[in-house]
Predicted model as a PDB file, atoms N, CA, C, CB and O in Angstrom, pLDDT in the B-factor column:
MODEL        1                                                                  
ATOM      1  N   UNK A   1      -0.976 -10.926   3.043  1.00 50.00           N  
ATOM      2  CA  UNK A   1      -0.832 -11.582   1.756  1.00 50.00           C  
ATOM      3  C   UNK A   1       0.570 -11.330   1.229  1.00 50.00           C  
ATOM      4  CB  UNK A   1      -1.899 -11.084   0.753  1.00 50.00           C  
ATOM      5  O   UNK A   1       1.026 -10.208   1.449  1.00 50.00           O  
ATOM      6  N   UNK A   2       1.343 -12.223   0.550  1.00 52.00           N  
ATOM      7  CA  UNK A   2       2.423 -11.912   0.276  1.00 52.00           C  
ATOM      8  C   UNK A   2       2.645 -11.719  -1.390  1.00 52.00           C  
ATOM      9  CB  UNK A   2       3.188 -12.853   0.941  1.00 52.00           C  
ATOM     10  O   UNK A   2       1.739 -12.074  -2.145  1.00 52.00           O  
ATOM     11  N   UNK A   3       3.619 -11.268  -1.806  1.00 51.00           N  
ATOM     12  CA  UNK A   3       3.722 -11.051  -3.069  1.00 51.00           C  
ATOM     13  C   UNK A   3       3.397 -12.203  -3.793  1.00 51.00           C  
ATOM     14  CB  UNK A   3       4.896 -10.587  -3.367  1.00 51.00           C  
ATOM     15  O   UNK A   3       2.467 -12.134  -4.597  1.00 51.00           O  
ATOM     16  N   UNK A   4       3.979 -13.198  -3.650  1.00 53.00           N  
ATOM     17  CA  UNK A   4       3.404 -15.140  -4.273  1.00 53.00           C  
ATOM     18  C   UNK A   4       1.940 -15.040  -4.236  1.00 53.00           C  
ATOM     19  CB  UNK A   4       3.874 -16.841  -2.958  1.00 53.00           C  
ATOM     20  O   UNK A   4       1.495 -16.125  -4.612  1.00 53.00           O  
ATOM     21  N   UNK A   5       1.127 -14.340  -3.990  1.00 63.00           N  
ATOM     22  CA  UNK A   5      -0.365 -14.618  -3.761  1.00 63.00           C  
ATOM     23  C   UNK A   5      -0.647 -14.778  -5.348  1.00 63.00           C  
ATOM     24  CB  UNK A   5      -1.339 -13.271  -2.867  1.00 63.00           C  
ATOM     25  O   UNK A   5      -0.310 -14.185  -6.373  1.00 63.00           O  
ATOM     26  N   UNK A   6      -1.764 -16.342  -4.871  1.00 68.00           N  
ATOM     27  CA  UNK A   6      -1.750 -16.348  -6.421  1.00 68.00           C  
ATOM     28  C   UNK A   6      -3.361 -15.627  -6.369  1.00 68.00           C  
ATOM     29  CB  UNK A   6      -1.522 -18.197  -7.329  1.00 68.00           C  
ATOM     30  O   UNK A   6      -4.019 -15.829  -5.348  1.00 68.00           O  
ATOM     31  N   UNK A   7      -3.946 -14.822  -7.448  1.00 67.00           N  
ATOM     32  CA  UNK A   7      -5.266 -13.861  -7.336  1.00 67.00           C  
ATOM     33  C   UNK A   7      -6.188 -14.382  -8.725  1.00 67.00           C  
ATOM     34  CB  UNK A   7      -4.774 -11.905  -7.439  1.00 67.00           C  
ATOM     35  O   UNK A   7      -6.945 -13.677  -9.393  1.00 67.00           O  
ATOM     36  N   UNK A   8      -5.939 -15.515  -8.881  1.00 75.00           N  
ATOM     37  CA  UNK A   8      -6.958 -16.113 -10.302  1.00 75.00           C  
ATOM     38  C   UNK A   8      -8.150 -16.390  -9.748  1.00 75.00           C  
ATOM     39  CB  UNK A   8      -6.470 -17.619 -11.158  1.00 75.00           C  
ATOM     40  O   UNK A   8      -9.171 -16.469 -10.431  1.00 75.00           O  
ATOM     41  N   UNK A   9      -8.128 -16.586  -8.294  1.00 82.00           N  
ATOM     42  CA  UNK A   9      -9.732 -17.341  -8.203  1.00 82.00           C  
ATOM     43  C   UNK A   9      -9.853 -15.527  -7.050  1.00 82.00           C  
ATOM     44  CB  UNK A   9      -9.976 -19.824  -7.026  1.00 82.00           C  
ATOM     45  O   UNK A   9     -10.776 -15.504  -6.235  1.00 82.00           O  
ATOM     46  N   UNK A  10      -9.326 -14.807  -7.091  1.00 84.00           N  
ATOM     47  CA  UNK A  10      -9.604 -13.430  -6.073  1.00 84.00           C  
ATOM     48  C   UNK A  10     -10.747 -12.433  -6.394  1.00 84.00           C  
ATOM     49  CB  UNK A  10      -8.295 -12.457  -6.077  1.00 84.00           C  
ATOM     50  O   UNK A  10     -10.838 -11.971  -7.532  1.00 84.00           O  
ATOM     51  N   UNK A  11     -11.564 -12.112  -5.482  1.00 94.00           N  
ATOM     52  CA  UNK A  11     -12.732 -11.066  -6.070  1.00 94.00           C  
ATOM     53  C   UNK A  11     -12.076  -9.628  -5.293  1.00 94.00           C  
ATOM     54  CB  UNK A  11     -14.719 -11.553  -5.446  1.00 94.00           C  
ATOM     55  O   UNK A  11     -11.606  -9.424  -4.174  1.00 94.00           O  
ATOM     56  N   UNK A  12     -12.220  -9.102  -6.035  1.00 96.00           N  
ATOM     57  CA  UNK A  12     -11.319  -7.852  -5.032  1.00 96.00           C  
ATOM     58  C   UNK A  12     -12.762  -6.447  -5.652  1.00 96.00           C  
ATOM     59  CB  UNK A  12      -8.755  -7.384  -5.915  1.00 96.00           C  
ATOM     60  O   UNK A  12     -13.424  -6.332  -6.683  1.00 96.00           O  
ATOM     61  N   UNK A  13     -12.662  -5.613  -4.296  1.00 97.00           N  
ATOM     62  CA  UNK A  13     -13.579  -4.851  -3.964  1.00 97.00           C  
ATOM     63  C   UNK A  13     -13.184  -3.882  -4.089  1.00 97.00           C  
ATOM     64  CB  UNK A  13     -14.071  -4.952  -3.015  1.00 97.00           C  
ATOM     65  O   UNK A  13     -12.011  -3.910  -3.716  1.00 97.00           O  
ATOM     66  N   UNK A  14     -13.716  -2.042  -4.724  1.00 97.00           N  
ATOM     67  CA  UNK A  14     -12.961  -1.098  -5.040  1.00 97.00           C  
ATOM     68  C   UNK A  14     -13.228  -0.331  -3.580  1.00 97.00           C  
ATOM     69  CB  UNK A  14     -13.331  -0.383  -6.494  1.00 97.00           C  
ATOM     70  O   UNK A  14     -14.143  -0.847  -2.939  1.00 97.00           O  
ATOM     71  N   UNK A  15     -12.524   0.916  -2.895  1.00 98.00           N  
ATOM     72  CA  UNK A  15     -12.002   1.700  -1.920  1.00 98.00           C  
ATOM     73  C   UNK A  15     -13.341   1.856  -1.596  1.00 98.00           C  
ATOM     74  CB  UNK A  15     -11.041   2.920  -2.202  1.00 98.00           C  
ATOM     75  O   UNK A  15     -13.543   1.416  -0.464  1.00 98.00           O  
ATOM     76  N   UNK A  16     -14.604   2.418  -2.259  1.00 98.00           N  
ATOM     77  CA  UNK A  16     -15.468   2.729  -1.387  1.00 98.00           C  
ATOM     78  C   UNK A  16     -16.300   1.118  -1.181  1.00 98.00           C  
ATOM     79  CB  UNK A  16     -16.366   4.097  -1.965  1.00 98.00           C  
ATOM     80  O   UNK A  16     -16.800   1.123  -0.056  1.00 98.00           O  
ATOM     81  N   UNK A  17     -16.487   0.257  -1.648  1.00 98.00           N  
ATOM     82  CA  UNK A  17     -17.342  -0.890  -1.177  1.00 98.00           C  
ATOM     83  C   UNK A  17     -16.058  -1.431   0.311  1.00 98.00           C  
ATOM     84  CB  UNK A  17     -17.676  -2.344  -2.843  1.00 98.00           C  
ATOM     85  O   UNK A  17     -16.510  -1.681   1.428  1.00 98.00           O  
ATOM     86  N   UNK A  18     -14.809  -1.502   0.067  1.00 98.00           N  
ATOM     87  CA  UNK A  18     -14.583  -1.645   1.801  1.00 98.00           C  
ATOM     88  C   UNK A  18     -14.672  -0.578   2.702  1.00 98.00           C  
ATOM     89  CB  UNK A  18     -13.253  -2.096   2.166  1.00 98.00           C  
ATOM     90  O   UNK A  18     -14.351  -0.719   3.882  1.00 98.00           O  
ATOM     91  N   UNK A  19     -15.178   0.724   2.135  1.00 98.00           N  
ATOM     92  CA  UNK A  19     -15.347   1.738   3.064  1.00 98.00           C  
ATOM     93  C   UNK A  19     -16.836   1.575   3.508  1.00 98.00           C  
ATOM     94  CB  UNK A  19     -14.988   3.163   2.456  1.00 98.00           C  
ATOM     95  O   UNK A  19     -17.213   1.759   4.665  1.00 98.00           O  
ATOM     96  N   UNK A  20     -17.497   1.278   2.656  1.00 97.00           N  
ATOM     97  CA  UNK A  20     -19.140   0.508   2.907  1.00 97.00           C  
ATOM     98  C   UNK A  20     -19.481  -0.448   3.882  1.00 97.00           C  
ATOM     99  CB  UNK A  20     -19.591  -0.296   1.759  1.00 97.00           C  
ATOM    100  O   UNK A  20     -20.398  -0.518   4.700  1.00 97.00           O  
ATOM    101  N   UNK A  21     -18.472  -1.207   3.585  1.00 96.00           N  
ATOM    102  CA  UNK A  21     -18.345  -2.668   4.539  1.00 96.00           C  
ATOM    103  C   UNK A  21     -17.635  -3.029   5.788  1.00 96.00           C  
ATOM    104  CB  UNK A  21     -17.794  -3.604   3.828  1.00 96.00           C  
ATOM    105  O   UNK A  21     -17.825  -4.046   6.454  1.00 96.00           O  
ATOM    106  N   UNK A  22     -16.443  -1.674   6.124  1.00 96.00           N  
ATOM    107  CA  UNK A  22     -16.067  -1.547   7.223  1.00 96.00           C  
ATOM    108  C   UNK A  22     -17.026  -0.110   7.748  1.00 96.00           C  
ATOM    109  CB  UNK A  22     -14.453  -1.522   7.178  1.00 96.00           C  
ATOM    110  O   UNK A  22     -16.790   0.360   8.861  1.00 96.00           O  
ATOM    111  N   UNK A  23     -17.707   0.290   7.181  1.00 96.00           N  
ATOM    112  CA  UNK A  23     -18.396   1.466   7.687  1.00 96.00           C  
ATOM    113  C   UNK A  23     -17.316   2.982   8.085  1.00 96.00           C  
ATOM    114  CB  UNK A  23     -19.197   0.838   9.107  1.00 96.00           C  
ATOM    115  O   UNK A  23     -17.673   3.744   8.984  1.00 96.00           O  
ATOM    116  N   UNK A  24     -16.497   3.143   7.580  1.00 97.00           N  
ATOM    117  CA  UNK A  24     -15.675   4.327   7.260  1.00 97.00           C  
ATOM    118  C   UNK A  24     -15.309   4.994   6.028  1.00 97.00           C  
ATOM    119  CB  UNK A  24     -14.680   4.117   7.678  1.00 97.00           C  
ATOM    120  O   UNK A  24     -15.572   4.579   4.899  1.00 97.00           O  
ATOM    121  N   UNK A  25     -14.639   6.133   6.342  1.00 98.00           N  
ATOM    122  CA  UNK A  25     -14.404   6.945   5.059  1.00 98.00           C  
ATOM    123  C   UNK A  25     -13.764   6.301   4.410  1.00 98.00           C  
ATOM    124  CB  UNK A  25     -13.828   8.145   5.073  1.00 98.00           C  
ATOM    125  O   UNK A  25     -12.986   5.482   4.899  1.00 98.00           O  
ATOM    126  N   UNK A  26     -13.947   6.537   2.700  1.00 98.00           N  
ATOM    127  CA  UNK A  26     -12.989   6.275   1.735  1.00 98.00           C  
ATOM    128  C   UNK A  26     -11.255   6.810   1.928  1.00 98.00           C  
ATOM    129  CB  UNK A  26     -13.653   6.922   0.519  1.00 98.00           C  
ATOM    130  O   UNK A  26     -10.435   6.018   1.463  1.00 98.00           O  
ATOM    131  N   UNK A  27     -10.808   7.832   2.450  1.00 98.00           N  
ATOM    132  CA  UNK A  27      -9.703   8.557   3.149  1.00 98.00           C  
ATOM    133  C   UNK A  27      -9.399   7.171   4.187  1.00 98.00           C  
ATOM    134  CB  UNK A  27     -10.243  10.262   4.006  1.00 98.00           C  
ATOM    135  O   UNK A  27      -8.529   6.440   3.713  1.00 98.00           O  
ATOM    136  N   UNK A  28      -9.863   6.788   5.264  1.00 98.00           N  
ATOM    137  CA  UNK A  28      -9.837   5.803   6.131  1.00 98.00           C  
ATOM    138  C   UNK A  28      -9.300   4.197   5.494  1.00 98.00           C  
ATOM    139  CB  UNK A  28     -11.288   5.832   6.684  1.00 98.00           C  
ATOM    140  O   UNK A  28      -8.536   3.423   6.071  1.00 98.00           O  
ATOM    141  N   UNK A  29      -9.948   4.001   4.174  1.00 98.00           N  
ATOM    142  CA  UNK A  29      -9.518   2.840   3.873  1.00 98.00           C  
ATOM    143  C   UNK A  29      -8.086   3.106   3.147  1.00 98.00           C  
ATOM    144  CB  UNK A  29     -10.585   2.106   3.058  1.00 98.00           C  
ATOM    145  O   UNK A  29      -7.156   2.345   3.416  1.00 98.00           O  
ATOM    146  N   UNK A  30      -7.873   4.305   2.120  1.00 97.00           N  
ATOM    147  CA  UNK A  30      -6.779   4.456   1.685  1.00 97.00           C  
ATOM    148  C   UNK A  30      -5.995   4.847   2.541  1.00 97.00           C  
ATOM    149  CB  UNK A  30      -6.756   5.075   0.794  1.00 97.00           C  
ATOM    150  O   UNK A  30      -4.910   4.476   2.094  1.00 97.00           O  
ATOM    151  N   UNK A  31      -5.711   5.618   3.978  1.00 98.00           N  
ATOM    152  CA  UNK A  31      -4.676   5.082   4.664  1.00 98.00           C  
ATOM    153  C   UNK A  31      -4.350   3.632   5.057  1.00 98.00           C  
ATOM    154  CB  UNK A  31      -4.720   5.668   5.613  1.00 98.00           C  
ATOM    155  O   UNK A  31      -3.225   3.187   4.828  1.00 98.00           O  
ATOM    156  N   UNK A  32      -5.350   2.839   5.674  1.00 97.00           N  
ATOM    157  CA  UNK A  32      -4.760   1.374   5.632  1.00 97.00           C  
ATOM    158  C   UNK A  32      -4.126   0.974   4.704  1.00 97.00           C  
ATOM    159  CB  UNK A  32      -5.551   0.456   5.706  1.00 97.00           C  
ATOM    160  O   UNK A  32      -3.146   0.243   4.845  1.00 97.00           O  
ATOM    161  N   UNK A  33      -4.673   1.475   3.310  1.00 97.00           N  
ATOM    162  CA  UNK A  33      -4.172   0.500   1.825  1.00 97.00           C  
ATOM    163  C   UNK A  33      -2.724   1.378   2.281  1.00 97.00           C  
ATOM    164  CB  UNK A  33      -5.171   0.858  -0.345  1.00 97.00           C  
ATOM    165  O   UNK A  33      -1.905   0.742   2.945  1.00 97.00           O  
ATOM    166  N   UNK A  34      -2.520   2.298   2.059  1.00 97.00           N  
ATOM    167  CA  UNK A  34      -0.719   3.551   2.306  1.00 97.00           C  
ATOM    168  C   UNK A  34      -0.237   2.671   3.533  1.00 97.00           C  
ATOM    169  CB  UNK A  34      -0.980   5.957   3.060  1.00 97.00           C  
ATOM    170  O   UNK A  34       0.850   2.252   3.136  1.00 97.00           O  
ATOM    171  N   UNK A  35      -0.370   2.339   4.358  1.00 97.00           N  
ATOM    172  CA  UNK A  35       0.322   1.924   5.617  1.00 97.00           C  
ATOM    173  C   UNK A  35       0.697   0.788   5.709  1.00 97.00           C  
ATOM    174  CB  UNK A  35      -0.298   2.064   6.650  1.00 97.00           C  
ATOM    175  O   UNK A  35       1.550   0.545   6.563  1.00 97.00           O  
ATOM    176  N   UNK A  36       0.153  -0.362   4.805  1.00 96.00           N  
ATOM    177  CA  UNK A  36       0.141  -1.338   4.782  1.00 96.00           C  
ATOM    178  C   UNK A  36      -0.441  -2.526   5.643  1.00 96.00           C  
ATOM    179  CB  UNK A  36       0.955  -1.263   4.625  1.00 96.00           C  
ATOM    180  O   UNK A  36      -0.016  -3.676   5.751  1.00 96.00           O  
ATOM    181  N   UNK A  37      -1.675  -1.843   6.299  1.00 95.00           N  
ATOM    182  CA  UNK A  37      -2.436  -2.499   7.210  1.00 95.00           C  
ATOM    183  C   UNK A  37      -3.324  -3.631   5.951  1.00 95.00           C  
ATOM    184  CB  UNK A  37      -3.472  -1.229   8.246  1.00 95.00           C  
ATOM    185  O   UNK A  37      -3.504  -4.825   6.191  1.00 95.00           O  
ATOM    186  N   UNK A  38      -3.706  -3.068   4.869  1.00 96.00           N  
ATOM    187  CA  UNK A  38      -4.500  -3.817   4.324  1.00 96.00           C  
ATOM    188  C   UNK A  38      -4.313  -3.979   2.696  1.00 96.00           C  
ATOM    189  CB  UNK A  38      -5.711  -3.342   4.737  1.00 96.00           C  
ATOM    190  O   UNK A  38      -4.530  -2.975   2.018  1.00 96.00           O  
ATOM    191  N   UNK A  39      -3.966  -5.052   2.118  1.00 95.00           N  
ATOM    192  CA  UNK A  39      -3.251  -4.900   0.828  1.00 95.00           C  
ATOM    193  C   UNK A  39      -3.974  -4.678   0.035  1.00 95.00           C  
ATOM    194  CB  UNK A  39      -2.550  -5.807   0.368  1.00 95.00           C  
ATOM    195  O   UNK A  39      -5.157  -4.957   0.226  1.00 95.00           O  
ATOM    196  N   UNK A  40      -3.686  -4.271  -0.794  1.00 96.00           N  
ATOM    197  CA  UNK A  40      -4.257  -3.994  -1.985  1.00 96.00           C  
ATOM    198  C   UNK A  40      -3.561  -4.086  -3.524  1.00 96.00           C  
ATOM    199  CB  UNK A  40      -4.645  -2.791  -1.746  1.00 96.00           C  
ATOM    200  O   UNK A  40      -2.367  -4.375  -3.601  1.00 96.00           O  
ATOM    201  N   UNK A  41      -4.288  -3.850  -4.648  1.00 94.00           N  
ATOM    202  CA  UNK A  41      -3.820  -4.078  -5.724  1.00 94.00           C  
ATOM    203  C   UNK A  41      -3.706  -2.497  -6.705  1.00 94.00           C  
ATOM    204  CB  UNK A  41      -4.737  -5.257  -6.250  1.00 94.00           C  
ATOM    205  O   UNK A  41      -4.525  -1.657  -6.335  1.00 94.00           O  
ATOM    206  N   UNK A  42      -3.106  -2.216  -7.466  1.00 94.00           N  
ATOM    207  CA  UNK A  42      -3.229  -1.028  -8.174  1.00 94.00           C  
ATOM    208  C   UNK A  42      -3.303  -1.356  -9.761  1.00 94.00           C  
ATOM    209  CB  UNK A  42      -2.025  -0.093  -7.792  1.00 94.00           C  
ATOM    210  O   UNK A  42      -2.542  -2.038 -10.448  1.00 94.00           O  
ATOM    211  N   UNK A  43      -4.515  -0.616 -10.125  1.00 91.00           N  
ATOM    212  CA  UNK A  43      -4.783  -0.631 -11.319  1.00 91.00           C  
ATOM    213  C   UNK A  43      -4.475   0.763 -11.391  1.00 91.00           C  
ATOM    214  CB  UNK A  43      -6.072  -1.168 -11.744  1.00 91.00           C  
ATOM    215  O   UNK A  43      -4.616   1.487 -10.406  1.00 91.00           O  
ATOM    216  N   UNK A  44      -3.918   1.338 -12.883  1.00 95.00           N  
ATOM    217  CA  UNK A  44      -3.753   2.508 -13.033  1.00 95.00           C  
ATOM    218  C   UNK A  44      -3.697   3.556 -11.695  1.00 95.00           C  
ATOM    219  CB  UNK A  44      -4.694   2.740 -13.905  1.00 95.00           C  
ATOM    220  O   UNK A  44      -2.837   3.653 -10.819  1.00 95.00           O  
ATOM    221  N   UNK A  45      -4.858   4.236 -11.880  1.00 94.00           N  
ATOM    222  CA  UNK A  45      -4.837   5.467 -11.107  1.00 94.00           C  
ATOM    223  C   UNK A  45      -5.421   4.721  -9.462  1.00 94.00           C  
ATOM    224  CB  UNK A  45      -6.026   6.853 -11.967  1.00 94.00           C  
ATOM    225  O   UNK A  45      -4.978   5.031  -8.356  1.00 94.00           O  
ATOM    226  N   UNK A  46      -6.563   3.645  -9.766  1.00 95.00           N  
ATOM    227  CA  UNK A  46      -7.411   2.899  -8.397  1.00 95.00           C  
ATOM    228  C   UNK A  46      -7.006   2.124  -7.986  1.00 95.00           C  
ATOM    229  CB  UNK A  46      -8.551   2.367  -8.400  1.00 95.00           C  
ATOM    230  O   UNK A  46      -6.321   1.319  -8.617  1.00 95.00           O  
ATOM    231  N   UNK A  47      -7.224   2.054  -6.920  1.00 96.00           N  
ATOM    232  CA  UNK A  47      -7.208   0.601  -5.425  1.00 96.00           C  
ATOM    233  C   UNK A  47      -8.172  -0.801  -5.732  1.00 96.00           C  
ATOM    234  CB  UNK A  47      -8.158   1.370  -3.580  1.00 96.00           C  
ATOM    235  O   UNK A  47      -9.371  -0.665  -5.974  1.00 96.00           O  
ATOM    236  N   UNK A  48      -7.788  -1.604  -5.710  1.00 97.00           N  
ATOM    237  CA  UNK A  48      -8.481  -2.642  -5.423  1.00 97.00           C  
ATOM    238  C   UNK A  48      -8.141  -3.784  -4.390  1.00 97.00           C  
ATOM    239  CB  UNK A  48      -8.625  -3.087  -6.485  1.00 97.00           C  
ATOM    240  O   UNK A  48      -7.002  -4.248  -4.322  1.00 97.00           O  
ATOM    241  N   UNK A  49      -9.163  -4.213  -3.600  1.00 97.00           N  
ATOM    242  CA  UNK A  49      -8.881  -4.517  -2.358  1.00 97.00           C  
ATOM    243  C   UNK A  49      -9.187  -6.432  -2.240  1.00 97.00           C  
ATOM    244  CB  UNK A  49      -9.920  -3.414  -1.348  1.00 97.00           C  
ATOM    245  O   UNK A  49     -10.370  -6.773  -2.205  1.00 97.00           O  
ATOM    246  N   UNK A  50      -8.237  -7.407  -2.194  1.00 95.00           N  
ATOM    247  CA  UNK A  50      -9.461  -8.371  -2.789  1.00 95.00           C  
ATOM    248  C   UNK A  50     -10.396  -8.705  -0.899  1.00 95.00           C  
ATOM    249  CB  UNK A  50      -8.472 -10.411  -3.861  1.00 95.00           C  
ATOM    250  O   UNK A  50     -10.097  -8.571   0.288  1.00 95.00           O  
ATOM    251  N   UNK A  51     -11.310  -9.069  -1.532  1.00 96.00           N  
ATOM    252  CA  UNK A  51     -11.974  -9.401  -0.495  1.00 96.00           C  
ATOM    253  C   UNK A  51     -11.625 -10.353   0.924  1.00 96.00           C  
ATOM    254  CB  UNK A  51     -12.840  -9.836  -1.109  1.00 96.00           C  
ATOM    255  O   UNK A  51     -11.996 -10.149   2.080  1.00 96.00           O  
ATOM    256  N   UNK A  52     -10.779 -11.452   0.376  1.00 95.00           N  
ATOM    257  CA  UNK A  52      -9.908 -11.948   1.575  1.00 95.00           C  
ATOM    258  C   UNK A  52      -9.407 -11.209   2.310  1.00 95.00           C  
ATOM    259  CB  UNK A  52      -8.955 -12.607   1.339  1.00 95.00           C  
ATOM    260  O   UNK A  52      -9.517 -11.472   3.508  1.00 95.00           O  
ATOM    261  N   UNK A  53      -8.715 -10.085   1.936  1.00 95.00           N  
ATOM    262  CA  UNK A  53      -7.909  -9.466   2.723  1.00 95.00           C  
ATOM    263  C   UNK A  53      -8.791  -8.610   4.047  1.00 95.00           C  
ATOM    264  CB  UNK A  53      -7.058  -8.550   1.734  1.00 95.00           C  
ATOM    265  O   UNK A  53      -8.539  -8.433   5.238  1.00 95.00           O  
ATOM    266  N   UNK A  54      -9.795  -8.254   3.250  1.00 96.00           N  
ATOM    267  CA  UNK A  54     -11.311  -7.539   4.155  1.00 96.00           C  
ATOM    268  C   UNK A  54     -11.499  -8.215   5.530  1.00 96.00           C  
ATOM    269  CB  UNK A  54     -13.001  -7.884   3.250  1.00 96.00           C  
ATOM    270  O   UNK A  54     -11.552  -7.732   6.660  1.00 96.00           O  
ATOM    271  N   UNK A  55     -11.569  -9.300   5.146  1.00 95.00           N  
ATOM    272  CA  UNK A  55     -11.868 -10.770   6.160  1.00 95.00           C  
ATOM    273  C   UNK A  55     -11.364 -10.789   7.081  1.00 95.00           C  
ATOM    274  CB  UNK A  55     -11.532 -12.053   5.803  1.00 95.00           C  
ATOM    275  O   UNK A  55     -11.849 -10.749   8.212  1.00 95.00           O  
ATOM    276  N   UNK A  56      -9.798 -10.886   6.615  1.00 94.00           N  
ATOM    277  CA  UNK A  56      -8.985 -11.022   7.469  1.00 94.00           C  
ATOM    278  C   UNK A  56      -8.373  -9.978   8.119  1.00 94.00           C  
ATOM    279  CB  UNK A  56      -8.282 -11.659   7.059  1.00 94.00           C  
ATOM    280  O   UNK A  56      -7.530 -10.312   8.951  1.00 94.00           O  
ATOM    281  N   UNK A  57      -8.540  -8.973   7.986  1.00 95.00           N  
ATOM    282  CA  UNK A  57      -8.531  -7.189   8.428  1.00 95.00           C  
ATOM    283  C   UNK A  57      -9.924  -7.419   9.483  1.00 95.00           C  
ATOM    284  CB  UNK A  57      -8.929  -5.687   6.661  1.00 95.00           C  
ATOM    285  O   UNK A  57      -9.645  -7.728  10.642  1.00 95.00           O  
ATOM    286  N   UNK A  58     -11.053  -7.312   9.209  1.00 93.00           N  
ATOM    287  CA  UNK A  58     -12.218  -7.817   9.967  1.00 93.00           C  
ATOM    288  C   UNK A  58     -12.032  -8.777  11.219  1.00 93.00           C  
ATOM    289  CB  UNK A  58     -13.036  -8.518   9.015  1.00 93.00           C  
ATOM    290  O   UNK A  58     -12.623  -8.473  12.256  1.00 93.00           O  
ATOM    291  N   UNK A  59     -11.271  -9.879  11.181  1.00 93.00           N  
ATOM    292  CA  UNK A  59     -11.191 -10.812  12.007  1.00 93.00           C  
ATOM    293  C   UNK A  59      -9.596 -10.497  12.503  1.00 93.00           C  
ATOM    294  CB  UNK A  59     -11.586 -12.257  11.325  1.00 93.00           C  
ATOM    295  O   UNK A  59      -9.210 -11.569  12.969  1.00 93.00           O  
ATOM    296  N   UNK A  60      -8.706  -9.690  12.590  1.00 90.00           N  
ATOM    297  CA  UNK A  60      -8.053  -9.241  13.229  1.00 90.00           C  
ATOM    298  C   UNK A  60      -7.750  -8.216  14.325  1.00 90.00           C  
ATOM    299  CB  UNK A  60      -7.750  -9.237  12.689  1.00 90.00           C  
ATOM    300  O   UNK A  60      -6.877  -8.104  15.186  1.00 90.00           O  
ATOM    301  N   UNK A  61      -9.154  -7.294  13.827  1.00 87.00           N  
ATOM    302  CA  UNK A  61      -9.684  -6.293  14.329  1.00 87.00           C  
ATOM    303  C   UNK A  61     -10.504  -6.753  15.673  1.00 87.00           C  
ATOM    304  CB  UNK A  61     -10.460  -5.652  13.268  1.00 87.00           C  
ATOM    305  O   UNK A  61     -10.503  -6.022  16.663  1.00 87.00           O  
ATOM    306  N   UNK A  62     -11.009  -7.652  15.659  1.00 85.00           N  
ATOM    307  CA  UNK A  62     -12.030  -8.313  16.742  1.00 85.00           C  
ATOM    308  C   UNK A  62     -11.250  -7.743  18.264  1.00 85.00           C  
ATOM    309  CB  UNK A  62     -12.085 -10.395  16.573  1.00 85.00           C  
ATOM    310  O   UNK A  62     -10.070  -7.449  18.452  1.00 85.00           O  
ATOM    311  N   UNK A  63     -11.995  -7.734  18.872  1.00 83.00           N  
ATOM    312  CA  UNK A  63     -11.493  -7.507  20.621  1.00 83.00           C  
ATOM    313  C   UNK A  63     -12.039  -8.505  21.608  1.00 83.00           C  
ATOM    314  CB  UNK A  63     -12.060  -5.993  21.300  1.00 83.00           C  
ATOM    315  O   UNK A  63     -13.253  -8.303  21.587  1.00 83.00           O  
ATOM    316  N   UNK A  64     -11.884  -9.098  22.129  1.00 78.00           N  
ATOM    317  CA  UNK A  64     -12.860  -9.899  23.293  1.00 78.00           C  
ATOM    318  C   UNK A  64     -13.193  -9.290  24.353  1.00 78.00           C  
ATOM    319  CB  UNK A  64     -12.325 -11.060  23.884  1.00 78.00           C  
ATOM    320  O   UNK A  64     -13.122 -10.037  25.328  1.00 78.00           O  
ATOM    321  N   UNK A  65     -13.734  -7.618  24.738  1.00 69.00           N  
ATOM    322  CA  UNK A  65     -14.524  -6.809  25.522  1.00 69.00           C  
ATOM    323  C   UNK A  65     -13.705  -6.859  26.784  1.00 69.00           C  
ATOM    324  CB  UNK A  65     -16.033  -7.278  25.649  1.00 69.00           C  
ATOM    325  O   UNK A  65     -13.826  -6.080  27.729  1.00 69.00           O  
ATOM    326  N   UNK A  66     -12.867  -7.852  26.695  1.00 68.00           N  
ATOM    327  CA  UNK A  66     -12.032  -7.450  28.325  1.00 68.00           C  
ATOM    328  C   UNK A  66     -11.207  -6.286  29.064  1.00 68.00           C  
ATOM    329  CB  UNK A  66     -11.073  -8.274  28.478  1.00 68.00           C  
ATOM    330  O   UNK A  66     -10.210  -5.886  28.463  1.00 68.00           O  
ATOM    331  N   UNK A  67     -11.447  -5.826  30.039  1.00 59.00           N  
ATOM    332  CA  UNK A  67     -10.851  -4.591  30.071  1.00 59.00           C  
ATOM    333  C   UNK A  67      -9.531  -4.822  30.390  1.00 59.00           C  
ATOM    334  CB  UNK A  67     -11.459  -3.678  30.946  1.00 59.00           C  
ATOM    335  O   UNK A  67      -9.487  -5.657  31.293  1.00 59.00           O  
ATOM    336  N   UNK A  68      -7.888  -4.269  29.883  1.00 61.00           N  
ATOM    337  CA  UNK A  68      -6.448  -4.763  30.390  1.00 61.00           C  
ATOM    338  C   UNK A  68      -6.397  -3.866  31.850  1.00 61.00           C  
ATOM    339  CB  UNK A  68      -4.972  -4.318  29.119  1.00 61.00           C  
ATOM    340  O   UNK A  68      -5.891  -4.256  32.902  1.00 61.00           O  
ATOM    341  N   UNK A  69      -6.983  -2.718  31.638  1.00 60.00           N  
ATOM    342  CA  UNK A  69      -6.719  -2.032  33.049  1.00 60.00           C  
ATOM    343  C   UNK A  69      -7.934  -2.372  34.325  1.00 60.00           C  
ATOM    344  CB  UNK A  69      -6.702  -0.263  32.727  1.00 60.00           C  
ATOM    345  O   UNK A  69      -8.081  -1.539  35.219  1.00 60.00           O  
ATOM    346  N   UNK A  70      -8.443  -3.158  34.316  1.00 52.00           N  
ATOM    347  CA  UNK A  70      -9.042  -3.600  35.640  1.00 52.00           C  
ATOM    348  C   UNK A  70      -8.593  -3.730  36.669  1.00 52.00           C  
ATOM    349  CB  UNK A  70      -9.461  -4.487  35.675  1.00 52.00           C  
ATOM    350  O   UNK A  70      -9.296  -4.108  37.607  1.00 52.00           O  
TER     351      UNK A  70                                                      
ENDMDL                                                                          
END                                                                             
């Protein structure tokens, strides 16, 4: 997502519901959000994650089971 993102129609999800939904630690999602694997928004002190970004973190992540070292 780039800074131009426009976020009026965005539902964004707090650190532990994408830690819920990718099934990892809350620690786990806030390194992605620190690394810049997965953007996020900052309110005050919290993370907010919008849900597109989940998606598309999700569907980047995918593998097609093939092995490279065969």
């Amino acid at each position: 997502m780039s800074a131009e993102t426009n976020f009026s129609n965005a539902r964004f999800m707090t650190v532990a519901e994408v830690a819920e939904v990718l099934r990892v630690s809350k620690m786990t999602v806030y390194r992605l959000v620190h690394s810049g694997e997965l953007p996020a928004v900052r309110f005050g002190r919290s993370f907010r994650v919008p849900e597109e970004a989940v998606s598309q973190y999700l569907k980047g992540a995918i593998v097609d089971g093939h092995s490279e070292t065969a």
